[in-house]
CHARMM internal coordinates of N, CA and C (Angstrom, degrees):
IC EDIT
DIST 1 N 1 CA 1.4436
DIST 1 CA 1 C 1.5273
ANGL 1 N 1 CA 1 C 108.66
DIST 1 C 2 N 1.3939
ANGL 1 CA 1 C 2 N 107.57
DIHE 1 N 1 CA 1 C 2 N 148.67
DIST 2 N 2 CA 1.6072
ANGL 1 C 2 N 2 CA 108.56
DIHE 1 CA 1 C 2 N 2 CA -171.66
DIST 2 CA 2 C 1.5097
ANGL 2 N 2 CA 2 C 115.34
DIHE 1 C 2 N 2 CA 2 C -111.72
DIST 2 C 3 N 1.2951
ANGL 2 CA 2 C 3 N 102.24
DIHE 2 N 2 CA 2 C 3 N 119.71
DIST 3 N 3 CA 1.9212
ANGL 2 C 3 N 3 CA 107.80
DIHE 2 CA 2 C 3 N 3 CA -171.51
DIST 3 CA 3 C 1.2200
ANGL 3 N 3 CA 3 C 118.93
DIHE 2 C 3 N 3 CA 3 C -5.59
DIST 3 C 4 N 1.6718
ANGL 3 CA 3 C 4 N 102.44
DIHE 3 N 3 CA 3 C 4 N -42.98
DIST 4 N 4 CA 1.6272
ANGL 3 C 4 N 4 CA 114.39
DIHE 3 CA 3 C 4 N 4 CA -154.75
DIST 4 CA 4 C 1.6146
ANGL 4 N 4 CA 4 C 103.02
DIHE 3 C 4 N 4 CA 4 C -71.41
DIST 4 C 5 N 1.6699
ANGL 4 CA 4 C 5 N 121.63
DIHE 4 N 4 CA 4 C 5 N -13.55
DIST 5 N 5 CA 1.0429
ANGL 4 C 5 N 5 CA 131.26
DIHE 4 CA 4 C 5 N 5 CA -148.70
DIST 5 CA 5 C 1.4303
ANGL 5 N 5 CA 5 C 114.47
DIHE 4 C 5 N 5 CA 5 C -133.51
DIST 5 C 6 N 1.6625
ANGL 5 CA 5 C 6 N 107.12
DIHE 5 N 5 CA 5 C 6 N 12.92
DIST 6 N 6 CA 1.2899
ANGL 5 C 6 N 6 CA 124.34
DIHE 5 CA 5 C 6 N 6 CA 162.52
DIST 6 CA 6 C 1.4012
ANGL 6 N 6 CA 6 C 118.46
DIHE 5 C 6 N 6 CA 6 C -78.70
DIST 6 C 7 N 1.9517
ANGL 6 CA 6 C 7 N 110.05
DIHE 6 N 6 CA 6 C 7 N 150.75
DIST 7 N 7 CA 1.2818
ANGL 6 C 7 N 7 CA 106.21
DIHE 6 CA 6 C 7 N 7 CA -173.60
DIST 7 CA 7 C 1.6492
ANGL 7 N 7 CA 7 C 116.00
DIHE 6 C 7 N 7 CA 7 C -75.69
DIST 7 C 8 N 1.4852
ANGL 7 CA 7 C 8 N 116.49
DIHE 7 N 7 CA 7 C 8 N -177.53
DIST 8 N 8 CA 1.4674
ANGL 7 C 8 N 8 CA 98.91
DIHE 7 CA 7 C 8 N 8 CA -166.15
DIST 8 CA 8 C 1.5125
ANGL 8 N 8 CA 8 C 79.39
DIHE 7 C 8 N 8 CA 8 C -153.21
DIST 8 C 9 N 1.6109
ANGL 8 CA 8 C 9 N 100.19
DIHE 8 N 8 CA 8 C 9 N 156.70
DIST 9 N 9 CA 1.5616
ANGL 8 C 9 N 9 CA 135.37
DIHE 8 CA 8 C 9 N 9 CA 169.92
DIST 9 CA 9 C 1.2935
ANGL 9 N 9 CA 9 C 127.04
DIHE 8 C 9 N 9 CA 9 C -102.70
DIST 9 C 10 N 1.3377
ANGL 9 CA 9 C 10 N 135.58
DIHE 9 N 9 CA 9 C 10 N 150.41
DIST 10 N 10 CA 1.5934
ANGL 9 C 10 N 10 CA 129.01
DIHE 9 CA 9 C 10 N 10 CA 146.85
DIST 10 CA 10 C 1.4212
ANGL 10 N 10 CA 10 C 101.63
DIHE 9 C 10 N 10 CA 10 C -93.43
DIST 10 C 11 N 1.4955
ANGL 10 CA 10 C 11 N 105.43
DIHE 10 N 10 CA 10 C 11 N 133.74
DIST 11 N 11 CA 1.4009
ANGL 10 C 11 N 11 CA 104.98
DIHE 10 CA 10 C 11 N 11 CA 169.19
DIST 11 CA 11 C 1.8056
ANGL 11 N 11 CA 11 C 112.79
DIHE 10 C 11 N 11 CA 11 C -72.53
DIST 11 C 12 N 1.2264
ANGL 11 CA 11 C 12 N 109.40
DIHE 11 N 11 CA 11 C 12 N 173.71
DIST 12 N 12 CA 1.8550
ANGL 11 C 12 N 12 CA 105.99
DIHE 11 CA 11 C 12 N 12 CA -164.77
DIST 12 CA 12 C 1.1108
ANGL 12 N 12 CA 12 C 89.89
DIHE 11 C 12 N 12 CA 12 C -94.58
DIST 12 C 13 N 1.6261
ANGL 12 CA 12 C 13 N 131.89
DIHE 12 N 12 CA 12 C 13 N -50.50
DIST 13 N 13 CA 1.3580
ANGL 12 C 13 N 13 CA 131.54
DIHE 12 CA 12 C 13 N 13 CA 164.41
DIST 13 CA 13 C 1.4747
ANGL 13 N 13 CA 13 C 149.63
DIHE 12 C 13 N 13 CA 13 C -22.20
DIST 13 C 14 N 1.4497
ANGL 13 CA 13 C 14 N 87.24
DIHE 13 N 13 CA 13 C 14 N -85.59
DIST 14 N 14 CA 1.4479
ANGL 13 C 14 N 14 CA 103.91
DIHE 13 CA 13 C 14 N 14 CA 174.86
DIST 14 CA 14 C 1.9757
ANGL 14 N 14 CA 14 C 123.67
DIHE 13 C 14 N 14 CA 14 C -104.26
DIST 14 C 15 N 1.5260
ANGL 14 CA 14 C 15 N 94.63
DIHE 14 N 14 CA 14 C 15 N 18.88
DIST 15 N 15 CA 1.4027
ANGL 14 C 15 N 15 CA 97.33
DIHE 14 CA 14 C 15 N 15 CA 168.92
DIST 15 CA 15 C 1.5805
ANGL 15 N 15 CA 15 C 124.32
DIHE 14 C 15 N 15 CA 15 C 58.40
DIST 15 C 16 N 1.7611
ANGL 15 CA 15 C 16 N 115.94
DIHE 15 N 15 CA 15 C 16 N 13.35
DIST 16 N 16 CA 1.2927
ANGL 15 C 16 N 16 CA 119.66
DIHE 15 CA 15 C 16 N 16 CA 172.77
DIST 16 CA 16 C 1.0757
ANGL 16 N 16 CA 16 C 112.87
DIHE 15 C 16 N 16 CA 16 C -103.44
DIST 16 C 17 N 1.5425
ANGL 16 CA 16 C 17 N 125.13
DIHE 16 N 16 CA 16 C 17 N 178.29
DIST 17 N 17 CA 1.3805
ANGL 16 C 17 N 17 CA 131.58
DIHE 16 CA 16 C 17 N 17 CA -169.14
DIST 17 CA 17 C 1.6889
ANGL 17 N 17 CA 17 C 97.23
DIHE 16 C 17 N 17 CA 17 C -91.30
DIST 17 C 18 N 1.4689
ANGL 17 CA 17 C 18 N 121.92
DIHE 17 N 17 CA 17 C 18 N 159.48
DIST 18 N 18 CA 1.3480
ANGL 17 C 18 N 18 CA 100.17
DIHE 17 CA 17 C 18 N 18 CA 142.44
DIST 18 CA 18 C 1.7850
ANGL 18 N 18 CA 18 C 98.21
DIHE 17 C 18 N 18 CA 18 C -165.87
DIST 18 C 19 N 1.2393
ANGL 18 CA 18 C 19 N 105.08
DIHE 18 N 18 CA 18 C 19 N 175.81
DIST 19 N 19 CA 1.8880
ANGL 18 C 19 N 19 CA 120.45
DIHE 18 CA 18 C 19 N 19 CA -134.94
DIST 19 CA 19 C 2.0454
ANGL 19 N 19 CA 19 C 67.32
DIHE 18 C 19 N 19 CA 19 C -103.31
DIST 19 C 20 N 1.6656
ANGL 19 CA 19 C 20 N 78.94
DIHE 19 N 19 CA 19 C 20 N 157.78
DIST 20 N 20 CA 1.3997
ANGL 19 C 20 N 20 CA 116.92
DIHE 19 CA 19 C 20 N 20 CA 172.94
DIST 20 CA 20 C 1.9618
ANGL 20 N 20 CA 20 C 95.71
DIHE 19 C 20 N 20 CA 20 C -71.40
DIST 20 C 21 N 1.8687
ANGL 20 CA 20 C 21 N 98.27
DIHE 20 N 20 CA 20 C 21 N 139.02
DIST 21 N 21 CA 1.4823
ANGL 20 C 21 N 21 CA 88.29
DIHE 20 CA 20 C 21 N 21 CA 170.13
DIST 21 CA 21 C 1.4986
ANGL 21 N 21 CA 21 C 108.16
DIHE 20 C 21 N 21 CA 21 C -135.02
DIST 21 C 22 N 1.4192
ANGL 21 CA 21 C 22 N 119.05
DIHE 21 N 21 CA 21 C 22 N 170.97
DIST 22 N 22 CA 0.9643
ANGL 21 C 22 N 22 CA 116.04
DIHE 21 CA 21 C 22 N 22 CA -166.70
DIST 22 CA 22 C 1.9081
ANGL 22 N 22 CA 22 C 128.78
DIHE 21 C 22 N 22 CA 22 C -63.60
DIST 22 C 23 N 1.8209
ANGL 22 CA 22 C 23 N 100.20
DIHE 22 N 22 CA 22 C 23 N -22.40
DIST 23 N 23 CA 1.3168
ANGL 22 C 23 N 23 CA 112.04
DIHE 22 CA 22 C 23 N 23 CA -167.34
DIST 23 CA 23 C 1.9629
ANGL 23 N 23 CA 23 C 100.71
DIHE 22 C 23 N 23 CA 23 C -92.55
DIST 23 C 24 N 1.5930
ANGL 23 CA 23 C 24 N 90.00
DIHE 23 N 23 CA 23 C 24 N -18.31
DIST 24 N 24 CA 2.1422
ANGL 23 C 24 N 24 CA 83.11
DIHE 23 CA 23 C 24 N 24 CA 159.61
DIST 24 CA 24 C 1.7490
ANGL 24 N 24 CA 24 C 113.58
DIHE 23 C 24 N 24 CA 24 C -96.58
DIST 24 C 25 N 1.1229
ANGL 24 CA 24 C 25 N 112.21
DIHE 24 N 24 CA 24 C 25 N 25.76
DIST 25 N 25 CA 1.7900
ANGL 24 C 25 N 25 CA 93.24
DIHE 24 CA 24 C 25 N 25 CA 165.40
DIST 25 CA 25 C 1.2139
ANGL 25 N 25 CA 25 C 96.23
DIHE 24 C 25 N 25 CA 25 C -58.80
DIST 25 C 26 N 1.1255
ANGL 25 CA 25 C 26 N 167.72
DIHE 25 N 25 CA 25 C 26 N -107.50
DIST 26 N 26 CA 1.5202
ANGL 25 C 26 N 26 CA 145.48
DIHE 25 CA 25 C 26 N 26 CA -61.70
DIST 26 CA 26 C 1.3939
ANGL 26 N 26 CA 26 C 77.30
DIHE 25 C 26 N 26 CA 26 C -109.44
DIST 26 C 27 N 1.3985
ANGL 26 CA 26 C 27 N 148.59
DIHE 26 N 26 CA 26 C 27 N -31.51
DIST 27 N 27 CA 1.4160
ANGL 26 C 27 N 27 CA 143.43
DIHE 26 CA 26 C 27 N 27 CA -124.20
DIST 27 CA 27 C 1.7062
ANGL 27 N 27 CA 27 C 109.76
DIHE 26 C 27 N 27 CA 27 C -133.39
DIST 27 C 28 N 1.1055
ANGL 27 CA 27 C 28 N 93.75
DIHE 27 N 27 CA 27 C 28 N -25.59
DIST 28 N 28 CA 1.5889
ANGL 27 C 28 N 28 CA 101.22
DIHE 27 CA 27 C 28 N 28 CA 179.30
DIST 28 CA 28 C 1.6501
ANGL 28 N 28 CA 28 C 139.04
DIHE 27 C 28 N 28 CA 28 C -11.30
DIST 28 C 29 N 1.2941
ANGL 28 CA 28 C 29 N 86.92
DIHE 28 N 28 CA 28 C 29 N -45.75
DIST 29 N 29 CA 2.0299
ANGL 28 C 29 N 29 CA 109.19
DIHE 28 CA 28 C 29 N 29 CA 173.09
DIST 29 CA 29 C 1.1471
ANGL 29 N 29 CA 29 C 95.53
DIHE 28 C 29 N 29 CA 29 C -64.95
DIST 29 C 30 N 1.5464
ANGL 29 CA 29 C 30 N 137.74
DIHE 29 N 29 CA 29 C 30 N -71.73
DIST 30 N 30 CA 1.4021
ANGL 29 C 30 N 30 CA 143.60
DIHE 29 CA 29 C 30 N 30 CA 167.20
DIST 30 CA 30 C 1.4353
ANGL 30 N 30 CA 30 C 131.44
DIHE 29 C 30 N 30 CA 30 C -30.95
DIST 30 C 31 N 1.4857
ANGL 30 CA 30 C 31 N 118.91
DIHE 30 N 30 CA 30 C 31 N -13.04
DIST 31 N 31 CA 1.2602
ANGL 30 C 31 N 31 CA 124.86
DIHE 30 CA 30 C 31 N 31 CA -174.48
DIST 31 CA 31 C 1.5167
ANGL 31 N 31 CA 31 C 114.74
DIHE 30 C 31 N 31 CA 31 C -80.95
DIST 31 C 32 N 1.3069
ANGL 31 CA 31 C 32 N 123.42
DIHE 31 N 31 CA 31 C 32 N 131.91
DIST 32 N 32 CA 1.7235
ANGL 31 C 32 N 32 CA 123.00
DIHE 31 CA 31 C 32 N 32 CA -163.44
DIST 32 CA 32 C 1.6319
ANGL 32 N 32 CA 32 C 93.57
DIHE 31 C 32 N 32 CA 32 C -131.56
DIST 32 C 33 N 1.1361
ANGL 32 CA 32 C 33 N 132.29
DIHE 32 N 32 CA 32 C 33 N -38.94
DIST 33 N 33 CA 1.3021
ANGL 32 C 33 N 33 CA 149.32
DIHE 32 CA 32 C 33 N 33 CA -159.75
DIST 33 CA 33 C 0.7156
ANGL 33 N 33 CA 33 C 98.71
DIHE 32 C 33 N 33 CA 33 C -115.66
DIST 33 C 34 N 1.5989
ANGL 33 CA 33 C 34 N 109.60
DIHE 33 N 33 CA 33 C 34 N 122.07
DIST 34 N 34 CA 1.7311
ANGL 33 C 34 N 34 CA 132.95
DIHE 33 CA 33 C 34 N 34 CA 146.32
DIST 34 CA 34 C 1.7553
ANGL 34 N 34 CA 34 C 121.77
DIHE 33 C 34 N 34 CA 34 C -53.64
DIST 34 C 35 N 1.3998
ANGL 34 CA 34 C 35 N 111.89
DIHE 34 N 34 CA 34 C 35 N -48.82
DIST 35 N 35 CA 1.5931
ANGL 34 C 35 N 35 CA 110.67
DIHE 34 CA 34 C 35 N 35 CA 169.91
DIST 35 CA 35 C 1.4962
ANGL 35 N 35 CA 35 C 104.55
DIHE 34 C 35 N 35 CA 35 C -139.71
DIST 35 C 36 N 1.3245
ANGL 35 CA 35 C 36 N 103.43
DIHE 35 N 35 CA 35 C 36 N 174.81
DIST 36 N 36 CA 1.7305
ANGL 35 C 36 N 36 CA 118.34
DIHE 35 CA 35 C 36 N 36 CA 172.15
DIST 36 CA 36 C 1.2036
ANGL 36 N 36 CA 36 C 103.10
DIHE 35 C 36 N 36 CA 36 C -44.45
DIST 36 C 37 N 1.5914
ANGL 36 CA 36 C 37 N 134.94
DIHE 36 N 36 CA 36 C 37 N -54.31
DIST 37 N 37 CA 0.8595
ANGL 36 C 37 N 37 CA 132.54
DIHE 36 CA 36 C 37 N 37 CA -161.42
DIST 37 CA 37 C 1.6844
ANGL 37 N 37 CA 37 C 124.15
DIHE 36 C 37 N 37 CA 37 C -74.10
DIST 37 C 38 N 1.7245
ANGL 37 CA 37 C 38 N 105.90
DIHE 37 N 37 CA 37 C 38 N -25.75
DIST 38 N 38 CA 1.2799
ANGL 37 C 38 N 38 CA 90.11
DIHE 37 CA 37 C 38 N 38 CA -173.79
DIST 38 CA 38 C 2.4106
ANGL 38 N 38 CA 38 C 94.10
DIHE 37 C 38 N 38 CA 38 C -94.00
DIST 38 C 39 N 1.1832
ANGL 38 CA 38 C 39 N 99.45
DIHE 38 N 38 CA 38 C 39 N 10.84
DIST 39 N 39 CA 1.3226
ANGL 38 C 39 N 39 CA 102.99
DIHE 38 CA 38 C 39 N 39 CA -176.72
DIST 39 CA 39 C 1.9004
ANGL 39 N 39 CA 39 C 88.93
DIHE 38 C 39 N 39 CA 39 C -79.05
DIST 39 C 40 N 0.8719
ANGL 39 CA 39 C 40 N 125.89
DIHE 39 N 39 CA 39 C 40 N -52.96
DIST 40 N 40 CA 1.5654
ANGL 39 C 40 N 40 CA 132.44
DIHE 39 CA 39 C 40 N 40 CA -157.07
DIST 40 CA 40 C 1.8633
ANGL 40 N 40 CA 40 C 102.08
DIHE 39 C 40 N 40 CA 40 C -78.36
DIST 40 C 41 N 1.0858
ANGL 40 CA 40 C 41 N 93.97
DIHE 40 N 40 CA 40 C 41 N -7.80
DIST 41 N 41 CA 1.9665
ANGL 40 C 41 N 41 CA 103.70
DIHE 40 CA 40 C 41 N 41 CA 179.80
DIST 41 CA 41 C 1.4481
ANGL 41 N 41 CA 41 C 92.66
DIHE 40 C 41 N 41 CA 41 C -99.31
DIST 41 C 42 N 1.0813
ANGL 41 CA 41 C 42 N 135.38
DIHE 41 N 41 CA 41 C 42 N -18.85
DIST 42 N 42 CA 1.6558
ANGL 41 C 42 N 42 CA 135.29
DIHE 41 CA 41 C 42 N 42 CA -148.14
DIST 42 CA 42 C 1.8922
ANGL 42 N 42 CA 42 C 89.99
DIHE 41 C 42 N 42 CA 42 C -56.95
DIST 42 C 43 N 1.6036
ANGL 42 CA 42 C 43 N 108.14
DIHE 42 N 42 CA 42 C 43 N -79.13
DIST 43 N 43 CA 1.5366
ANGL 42 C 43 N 43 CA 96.85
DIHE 42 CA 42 C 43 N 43 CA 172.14
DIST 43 CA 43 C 1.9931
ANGL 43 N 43 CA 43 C 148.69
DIHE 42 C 43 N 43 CA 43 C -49.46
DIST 43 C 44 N 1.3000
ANGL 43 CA 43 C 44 N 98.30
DIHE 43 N 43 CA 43 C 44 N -5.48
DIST 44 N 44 CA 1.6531
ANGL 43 C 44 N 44 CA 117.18
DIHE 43 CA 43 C 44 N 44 CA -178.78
DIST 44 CA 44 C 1.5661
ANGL 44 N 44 CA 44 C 105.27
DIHE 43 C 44 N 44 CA 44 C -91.10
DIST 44 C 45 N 1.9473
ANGL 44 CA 44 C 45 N 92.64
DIHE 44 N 44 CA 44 C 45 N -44.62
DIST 45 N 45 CA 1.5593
ANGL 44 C 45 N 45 CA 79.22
DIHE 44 CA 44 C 45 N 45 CA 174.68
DIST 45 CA 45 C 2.0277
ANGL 45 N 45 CA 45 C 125.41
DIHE 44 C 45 N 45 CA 45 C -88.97
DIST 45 C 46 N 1.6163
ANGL 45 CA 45 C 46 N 91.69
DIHE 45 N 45 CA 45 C 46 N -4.52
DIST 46 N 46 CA 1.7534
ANGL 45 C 46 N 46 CA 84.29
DIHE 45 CA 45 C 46 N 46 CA 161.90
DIST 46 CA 46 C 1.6645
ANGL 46 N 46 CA 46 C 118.01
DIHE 45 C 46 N 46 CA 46 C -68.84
DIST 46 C 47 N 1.1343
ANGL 46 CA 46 C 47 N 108.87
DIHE 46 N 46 CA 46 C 47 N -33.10
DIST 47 N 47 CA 1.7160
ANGL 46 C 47 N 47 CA 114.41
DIHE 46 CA 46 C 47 N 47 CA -173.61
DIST 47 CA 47 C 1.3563
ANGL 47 N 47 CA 47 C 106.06
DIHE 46 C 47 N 47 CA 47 C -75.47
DIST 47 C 48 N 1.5411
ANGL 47 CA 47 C 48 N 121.31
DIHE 47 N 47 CA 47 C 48 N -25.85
DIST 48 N 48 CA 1.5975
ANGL 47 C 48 N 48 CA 122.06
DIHE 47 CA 47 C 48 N 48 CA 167.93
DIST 48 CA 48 C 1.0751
ANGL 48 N 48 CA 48 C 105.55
DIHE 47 C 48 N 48 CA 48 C -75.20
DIST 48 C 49 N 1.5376
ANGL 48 CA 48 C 49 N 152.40
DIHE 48 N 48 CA 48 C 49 N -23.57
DIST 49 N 49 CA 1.0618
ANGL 48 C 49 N 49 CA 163.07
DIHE 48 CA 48 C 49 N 49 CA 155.00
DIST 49 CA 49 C 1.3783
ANGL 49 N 49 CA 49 C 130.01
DIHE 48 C 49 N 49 CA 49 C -118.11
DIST 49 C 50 N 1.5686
ANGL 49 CA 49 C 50 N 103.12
DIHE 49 N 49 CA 49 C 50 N 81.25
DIST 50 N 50 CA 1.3155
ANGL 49 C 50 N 50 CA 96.00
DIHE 49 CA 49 C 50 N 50 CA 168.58
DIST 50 CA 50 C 1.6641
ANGL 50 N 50 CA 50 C 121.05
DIHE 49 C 50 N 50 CA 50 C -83.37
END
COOR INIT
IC SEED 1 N 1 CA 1 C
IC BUILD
């Protein structure tokens, strides 16, 4: 399969797109977060937005 033609996400966070990777195959459905970082904001930014 060719990059260009990988599936893609919005992160919940930070509102960007981001590409399917190789270390979430098994997990993919489960993926909410684009990086560690916007995973570790997940609760600061619910209380900034409830």
């Amino acid at each position: 399969m060719k990059k260009q033609h990988l599936p893609t996400k919005t992160c919940l966070v930070c509102g960007r797109p981001f590409t399917w990777r190789k270390k979430w195959e098994k997990v993919w459905e489960e993926v909410k977060y684009c990086s560690d970082r916007c995973r570790s904001q997940r609760n600061k930014k619910a209380i900034e937005n409830p």
